[in-house]
py3Dmol code that shows the C-alpha trace and the ligand (Angstrom):
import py3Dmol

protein = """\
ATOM      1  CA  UNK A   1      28.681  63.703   3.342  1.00  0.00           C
ATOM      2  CA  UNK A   2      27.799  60.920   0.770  1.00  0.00           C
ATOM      3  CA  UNK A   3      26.055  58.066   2.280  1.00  0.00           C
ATOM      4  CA  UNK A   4      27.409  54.543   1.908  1.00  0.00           C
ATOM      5  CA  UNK A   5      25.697  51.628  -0.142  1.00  0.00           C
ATOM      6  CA  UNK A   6      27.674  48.603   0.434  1.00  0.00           C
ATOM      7  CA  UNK A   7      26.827  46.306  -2.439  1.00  0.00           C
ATOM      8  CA  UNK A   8      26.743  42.456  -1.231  1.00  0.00           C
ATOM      9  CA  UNK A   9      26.089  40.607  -4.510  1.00  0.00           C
ATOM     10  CA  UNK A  10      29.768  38.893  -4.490  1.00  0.00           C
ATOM     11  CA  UNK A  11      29.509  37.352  -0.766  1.00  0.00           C
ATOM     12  CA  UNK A  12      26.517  35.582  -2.705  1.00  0.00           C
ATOM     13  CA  UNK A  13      28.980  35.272  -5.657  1.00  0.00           C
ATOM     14  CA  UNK A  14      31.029  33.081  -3.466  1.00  0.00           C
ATOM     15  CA  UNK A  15      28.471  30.792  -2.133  1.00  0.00           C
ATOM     16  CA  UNK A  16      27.123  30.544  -5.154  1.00  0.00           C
ATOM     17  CA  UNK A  17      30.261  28.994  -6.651  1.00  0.00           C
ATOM     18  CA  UNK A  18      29.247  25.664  -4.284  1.00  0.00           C
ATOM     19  CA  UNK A  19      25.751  26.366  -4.347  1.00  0.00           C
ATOM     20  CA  UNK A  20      25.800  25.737  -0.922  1.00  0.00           C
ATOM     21  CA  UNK A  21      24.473  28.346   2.176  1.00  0.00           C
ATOM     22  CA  UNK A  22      27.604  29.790   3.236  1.00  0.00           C
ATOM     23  CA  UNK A  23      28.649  32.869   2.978  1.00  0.00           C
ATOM     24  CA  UNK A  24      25.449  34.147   3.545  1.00  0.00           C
ATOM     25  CA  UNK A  25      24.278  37.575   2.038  1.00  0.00           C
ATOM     26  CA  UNK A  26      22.491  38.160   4.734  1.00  0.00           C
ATOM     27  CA  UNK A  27      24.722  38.151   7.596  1.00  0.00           C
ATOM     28  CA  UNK A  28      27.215  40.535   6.016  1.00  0.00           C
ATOM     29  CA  UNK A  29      24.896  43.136   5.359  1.00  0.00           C
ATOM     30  CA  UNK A  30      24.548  42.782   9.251  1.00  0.00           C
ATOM     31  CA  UNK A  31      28.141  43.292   9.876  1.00  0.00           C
ATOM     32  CA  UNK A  32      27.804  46.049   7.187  1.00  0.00           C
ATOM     33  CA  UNK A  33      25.147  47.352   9.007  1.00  0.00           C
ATOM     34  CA  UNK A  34      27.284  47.612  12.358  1.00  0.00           C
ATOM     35  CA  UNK A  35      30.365  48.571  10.206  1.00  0.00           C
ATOM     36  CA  UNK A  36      28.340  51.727   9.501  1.00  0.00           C
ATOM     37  CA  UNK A  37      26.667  51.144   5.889  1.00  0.00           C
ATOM     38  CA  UNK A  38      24.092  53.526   5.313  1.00  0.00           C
ATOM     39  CA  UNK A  39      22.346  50.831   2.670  1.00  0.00           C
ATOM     40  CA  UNK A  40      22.531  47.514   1.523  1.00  0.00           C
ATOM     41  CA  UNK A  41      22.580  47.234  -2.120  1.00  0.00           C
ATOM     42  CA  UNK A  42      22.103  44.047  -4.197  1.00  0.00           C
ATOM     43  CA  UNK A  43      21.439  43.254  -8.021  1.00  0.00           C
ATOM     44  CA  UNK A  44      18.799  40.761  -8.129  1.00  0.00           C
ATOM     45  CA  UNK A  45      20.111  39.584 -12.146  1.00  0.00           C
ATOM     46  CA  UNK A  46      17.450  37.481 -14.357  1.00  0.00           C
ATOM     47  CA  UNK A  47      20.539  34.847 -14.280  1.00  0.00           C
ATOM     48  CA  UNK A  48      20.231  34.753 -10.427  1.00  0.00           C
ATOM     49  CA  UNK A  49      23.917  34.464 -10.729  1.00  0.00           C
ATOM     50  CA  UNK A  50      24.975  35.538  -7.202  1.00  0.00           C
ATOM     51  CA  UNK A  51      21.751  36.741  -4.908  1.00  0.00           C
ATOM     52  CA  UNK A  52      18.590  34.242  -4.865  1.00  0.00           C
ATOM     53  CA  UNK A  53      14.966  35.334  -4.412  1.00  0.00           C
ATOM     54  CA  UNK A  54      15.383  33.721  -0.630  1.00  0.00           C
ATOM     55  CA  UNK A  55      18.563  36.858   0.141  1.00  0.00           C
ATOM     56  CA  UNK A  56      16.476  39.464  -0.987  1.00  0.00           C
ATOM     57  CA  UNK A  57      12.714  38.314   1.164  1.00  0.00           C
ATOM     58  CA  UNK A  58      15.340  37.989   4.014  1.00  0.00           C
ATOM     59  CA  UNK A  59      17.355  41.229   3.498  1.00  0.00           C
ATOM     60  CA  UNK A  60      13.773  42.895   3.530  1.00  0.00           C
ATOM     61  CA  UNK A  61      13.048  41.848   6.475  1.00  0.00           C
ATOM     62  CA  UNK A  62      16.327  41.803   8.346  1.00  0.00           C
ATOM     63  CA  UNK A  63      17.937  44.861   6.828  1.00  0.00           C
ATOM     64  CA  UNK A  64      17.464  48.222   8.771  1.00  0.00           C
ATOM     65  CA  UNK A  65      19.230  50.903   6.745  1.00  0.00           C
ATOM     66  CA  UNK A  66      18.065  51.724   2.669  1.00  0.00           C
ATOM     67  CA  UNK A  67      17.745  48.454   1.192  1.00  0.00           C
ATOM     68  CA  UNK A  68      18.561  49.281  -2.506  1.00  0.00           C
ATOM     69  CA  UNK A  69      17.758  46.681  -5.429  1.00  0.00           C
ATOM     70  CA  UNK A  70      19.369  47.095  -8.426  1.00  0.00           C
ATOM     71  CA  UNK A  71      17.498  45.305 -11.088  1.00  0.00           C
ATOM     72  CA  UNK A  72      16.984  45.240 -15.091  1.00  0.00           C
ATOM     73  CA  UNK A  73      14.011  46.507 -17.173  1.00  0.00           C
ATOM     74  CA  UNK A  74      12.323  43.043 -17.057  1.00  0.00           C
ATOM     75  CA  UNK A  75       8.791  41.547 -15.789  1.00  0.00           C
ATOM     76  CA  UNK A  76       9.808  39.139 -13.666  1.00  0.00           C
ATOM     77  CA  UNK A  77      11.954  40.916 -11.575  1.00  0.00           C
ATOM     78  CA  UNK A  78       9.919  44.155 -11.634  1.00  0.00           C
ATOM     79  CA  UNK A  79       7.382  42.278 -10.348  1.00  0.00           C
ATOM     80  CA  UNK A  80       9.378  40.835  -7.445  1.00  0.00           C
ATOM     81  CA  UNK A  81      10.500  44.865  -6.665  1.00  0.00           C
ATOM     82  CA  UNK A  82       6.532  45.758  -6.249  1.00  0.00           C
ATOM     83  CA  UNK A  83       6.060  42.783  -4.229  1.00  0.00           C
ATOM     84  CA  UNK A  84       9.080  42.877  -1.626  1.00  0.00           C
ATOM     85  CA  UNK A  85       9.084  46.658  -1.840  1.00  0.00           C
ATOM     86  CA  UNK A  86      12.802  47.630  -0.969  1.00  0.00           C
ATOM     87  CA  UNK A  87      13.327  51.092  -0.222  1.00  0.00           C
ATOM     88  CA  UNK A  88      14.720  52.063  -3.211  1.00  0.00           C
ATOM     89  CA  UNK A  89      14.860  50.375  -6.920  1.00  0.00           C
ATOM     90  CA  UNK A  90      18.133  50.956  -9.124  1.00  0.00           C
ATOM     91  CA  UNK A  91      17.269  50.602 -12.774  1.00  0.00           C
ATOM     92  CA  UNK A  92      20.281  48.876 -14.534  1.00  0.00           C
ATOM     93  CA  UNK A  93      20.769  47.030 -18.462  1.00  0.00           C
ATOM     94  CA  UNK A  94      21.872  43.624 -18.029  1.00  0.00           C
ATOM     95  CA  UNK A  95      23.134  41.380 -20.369  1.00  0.00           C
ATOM     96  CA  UNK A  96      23.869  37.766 -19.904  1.00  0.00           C
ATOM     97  CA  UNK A  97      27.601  37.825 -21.239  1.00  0.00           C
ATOM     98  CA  UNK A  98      28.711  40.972 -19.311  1.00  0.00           C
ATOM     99  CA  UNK A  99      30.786  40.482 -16.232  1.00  0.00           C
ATOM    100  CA  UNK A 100      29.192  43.270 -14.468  1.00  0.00           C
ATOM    101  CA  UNK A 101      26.892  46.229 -15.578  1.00  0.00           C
ATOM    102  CA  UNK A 102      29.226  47.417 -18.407  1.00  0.00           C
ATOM    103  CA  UNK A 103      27.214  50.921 -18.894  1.00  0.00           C
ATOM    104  CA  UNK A 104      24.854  52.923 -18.144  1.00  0.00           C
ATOM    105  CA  UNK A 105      20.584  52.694 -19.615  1.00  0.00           C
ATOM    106  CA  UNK A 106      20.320  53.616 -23.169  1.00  0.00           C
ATOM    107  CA  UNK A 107      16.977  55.680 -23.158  1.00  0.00           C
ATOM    108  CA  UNK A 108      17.375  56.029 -26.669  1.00  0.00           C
ATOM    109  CA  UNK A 109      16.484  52.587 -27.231  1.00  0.00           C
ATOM    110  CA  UNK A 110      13.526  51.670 -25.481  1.00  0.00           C
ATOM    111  CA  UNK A 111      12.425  54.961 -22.990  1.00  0.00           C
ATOM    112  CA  UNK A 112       9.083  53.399 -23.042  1.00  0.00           C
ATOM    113  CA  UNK A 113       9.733  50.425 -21.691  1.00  0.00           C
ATOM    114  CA  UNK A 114      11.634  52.079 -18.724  1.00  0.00           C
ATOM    115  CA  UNK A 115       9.065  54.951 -18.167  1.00  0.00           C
ATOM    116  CA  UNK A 116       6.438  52.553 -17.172  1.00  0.00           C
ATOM    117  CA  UNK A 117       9.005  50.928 -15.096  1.00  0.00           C
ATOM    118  CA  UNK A 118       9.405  53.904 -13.072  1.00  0.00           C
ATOM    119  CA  UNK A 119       6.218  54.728 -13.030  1.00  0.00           C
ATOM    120  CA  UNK A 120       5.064  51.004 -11.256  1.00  0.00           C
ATOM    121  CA  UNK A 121       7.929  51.334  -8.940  1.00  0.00           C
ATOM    122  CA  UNK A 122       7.000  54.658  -8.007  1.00  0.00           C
ATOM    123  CA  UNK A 123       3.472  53.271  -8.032  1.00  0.00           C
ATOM    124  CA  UNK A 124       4.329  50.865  -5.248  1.00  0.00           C
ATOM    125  CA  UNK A 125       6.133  53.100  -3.036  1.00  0.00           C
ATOM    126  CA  UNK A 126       9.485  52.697  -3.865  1.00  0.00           C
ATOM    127  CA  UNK A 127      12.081  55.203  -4.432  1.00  0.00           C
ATOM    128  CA  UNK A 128      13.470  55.211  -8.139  1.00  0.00           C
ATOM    129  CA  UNK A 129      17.397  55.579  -9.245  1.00  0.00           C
ATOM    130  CA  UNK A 130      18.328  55.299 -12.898  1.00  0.00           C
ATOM    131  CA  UNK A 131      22.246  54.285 -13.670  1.00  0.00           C
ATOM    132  CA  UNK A 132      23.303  56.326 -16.509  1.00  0.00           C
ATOM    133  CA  UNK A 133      26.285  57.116 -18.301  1.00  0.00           C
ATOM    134  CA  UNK A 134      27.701  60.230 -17.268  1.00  0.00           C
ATOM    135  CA  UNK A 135      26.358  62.143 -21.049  1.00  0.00           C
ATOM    136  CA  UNK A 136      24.628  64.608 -21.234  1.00  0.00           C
ATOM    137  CA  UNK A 137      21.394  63.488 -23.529  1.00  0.00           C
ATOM    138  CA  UNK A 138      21.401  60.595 -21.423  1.00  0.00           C
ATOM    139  CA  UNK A 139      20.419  62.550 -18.186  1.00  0.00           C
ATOM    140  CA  UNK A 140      18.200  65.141 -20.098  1.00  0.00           C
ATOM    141  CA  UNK A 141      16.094  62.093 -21.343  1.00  0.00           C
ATOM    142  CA  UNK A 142      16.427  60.294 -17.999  1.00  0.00           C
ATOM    143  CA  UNK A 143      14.670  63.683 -16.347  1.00  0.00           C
ATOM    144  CA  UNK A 144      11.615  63.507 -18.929  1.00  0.00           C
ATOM    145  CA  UNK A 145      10.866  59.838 -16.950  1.00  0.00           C
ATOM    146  CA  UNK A 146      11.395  61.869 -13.085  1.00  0.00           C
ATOM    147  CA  UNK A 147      13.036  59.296 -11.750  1.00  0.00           C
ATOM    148  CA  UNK A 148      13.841  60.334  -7.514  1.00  0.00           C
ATOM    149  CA  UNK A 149      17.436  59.782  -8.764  1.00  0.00           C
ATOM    150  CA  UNK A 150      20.028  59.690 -11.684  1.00  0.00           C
ATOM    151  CA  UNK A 151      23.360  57.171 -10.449  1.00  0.00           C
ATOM    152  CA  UNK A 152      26.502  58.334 -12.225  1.00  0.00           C
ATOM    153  CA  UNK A 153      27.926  54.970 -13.678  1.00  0.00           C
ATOM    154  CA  UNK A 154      31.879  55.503 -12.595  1.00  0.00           C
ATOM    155  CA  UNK A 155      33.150  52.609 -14.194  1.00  0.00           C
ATOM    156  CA  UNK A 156      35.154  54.441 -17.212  1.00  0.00           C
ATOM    157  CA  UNK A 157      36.762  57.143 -14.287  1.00  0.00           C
ATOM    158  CA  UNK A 158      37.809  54.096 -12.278  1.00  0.00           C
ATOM    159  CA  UNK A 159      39.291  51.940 -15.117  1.00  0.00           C
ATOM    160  CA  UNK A 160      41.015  55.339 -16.354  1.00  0.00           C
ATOM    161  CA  UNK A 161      44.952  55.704 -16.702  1.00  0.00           C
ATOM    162  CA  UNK A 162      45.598  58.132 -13.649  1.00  0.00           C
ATOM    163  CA  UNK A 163      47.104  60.970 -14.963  1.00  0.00           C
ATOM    164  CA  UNK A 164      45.171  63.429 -17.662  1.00  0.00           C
ATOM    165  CA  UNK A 165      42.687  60.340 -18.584  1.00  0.00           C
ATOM    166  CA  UNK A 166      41.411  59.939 -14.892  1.00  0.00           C
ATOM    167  CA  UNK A 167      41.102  63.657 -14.486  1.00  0.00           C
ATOM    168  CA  UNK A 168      39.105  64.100 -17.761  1.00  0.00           C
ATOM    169  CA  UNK A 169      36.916  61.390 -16.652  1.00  0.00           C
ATOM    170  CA  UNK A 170      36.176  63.145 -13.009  1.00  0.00           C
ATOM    171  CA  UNK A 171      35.382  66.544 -15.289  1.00  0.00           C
ATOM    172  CA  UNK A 172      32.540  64.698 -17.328  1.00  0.00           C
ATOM    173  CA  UNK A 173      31.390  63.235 -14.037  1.00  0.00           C
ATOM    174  CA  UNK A 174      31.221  66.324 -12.221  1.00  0.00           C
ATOM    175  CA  UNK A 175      29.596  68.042 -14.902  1.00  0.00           C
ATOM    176  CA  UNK A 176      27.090  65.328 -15.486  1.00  0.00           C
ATOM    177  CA  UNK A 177      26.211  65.742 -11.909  1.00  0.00           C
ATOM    178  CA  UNK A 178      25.989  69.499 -11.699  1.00  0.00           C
ATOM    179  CA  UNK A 179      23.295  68.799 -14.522  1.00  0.00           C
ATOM    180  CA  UNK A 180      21.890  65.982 -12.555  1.00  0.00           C
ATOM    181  CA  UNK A 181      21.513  68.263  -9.432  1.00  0.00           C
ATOM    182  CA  UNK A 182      19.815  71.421 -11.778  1.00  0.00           C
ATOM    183  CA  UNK A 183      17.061  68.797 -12.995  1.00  0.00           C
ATOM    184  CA  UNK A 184      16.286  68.301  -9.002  1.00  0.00           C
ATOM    185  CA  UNK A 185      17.086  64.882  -9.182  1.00  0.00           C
ATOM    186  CA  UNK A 186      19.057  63.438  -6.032  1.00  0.00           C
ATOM    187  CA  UNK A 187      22.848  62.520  -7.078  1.00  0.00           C
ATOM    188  CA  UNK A 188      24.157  59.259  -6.688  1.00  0.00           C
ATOM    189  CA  UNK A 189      27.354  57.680  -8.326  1.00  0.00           C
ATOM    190  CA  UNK A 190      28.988  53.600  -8.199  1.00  0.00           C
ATOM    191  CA  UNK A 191      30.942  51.535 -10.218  1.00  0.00           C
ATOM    192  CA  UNK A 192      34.534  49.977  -9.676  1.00  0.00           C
ATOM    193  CA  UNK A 193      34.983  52.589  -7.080  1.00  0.00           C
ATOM    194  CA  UNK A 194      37.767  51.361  -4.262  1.00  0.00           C
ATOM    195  CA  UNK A 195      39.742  52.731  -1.645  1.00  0.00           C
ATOM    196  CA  UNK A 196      42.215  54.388  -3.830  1.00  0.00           C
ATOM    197  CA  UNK A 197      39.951  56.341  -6.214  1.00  0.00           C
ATOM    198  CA  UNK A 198      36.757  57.105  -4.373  1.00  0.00           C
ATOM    199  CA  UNK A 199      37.532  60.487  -2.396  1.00  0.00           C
ATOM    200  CA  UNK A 200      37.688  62.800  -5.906  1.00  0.00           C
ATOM    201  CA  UNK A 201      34.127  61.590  -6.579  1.00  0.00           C
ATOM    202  CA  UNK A 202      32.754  61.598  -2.314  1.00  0.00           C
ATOM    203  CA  UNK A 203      33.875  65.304  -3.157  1.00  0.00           C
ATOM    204  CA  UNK A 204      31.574  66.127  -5.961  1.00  0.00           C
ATOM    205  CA  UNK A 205      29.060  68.792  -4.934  1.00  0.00           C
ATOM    206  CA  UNK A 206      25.744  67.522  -3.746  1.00  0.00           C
ATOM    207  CA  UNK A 207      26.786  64.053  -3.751  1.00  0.00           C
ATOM    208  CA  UNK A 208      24.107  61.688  -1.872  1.00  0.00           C
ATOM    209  CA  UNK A 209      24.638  58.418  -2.237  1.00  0.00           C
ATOM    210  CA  UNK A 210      27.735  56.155  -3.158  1.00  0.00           C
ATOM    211  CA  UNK A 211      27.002  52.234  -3.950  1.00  0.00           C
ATOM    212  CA  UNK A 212      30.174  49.951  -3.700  1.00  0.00           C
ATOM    213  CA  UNK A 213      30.585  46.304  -4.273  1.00  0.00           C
ATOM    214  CA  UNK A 214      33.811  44.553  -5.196  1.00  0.00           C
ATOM    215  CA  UNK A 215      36.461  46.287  -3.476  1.00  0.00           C
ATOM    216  CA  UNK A 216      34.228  46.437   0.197  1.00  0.00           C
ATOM    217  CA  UNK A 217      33.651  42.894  -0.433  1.00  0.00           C
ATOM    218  CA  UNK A 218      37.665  42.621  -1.397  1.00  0.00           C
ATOM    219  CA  UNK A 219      38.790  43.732   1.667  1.00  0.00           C
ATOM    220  CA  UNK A 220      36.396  42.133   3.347  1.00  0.00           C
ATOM    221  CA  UNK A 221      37.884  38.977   2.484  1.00  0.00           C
ATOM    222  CA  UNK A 222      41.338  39.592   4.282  1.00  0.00           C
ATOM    223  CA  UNK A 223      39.859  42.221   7.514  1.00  0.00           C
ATOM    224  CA  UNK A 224      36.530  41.422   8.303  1.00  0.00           C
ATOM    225  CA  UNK A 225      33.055  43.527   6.738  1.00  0.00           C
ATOM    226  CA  UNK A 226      32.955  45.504   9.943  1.00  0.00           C
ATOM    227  CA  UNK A 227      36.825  47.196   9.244  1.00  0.00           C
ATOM    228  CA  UNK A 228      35.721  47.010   5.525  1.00  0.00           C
ATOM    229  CA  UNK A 229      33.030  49.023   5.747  1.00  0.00           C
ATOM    230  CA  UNK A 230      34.452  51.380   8.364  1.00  0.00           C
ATOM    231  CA  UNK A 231      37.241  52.067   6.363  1.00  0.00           C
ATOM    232  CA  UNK A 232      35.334  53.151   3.457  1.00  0.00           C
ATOM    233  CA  UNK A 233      32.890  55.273   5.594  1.00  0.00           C
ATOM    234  CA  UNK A 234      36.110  56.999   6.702  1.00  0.00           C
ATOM    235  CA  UNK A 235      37.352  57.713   3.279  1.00  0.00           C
ATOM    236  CA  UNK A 236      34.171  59.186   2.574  1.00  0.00           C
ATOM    237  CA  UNK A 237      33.727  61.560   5.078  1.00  0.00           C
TER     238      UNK A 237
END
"""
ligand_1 = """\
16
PXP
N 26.121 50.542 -8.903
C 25.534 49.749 -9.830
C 24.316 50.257 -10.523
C 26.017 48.455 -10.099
O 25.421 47.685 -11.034
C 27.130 47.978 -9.370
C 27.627 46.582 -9.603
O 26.648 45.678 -9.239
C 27.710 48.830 -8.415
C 27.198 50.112 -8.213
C 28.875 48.408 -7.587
O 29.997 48.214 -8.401
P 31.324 47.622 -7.786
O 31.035 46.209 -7.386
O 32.310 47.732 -8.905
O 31.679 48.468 -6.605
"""
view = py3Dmol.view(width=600, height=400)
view.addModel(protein, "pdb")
view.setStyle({"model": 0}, {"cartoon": {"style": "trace"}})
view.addModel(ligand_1, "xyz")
view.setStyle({"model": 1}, {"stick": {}})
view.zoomTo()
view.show()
């Protein structure tokens, strides 16, 4: 069974919108925690538009499942990651305009730049995803860097028409991950997954690790993190 990443960046999203200390990050990846979350995921963005430097020191240190940070190819932040040392670091793009991470790395562009990345997070100890399209010459150059893990970026399935679109979209994800899995590389997948559309892709063979955000948080909102999360967990299994 796929294990759980509950992504908190949009309870800081909230407080953020007051700049004031409530909600706090940090107690709903507690209730997460006792909701059943198997990690605690958070984008620490160069913007610092929803978590703070202060949510991830305390999420290290209060957090007792896989704390996950997702972060961009960029000093200052990679240099937080080999200095709070979560469990594992998610290599994303980021780009100050987007909404949320609208795709996948290019490694066309600039491998270099995220090869040494993985190598200095590896360096420190820390577990290394990359978030990737689901192509095919995307994950064959992501597996010259050996990352631990390749995330499938599901934000094209979920936004899909259901119908033929949606089901084309699942194929190239499942094949991208059958690919993933033949490189060795540990299989993870996130991105505008919710409780409608996640149980095709908590089927896909092999399938470690699933990281969602904005519908947990959603339904947080109206039931509570603990039913949130549980709800999703039972989905998943
Ligand atoms: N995985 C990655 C790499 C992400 O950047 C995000 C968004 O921060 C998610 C998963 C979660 O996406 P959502 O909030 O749509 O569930």
């Amino acid at each position: 069974m796929a294990q759980l990443g509950v992504n908190i960046d949009h309870v800081a999203t909230v407080r953020q919108a007051r700049l004031t200390y409530e909600p706090d990050p940090v107690w709903a990846a507690v209730l997460a925690e006792l909701g059943g979350a198997d990690g605690i995921t958070l984008h620490l963005r160069e913007d610092r538009r929803h978590i703070q430097d202060r949510d991830l020191r305390l999420l290290r240190e209060t957090v007792t499942v896989k704390l996950n940070l997702e972060l961009a190819v960029a000093e200052d932040v990679l240099e937080i990651a080999c200095r709070v040392r979560p469990d594992q670091a998610t290599l994303v793009p980021e780009r100050r305009t987007e909404v949320t991470t609208e795709g996948g790395l290019d490694l066309y562009a600039a491998p270099g730049k995220v090869a040494q990345a993985v190598q200095r997070l590896q360096q420190a100890g820390i577990l290394v995803s990359l978030f990737l399209d689901p192509d095919p010459k995307q994950i064959e150059a992501a597996a010259r860097l050996k990352p631990d893990a390749v995330e499938l970026h599901t934000g094209k399935y979920a936004t899909a028409s259901p119908g033929a679109a949606q089901a084309a979209e699942l194929e190239r994800l499942r094949h991208a991950a059958k690919q993933v899995v033949e490189h060795g590389l540990i299989l993870h997948a996130g991105h505008g997954l919710t409780y409608r559309n996640v149980q095709p892709v908590a089927r896909i063979d092999r399938m470690c690790e699933l990281n969602i955000g904005h519908s947990i948080v959603s339904r947080a909102l109206m039931v509570g993190m603990q039913q949130a999360v549980r709800e999703m967990k039972n989905l998943i299994a």
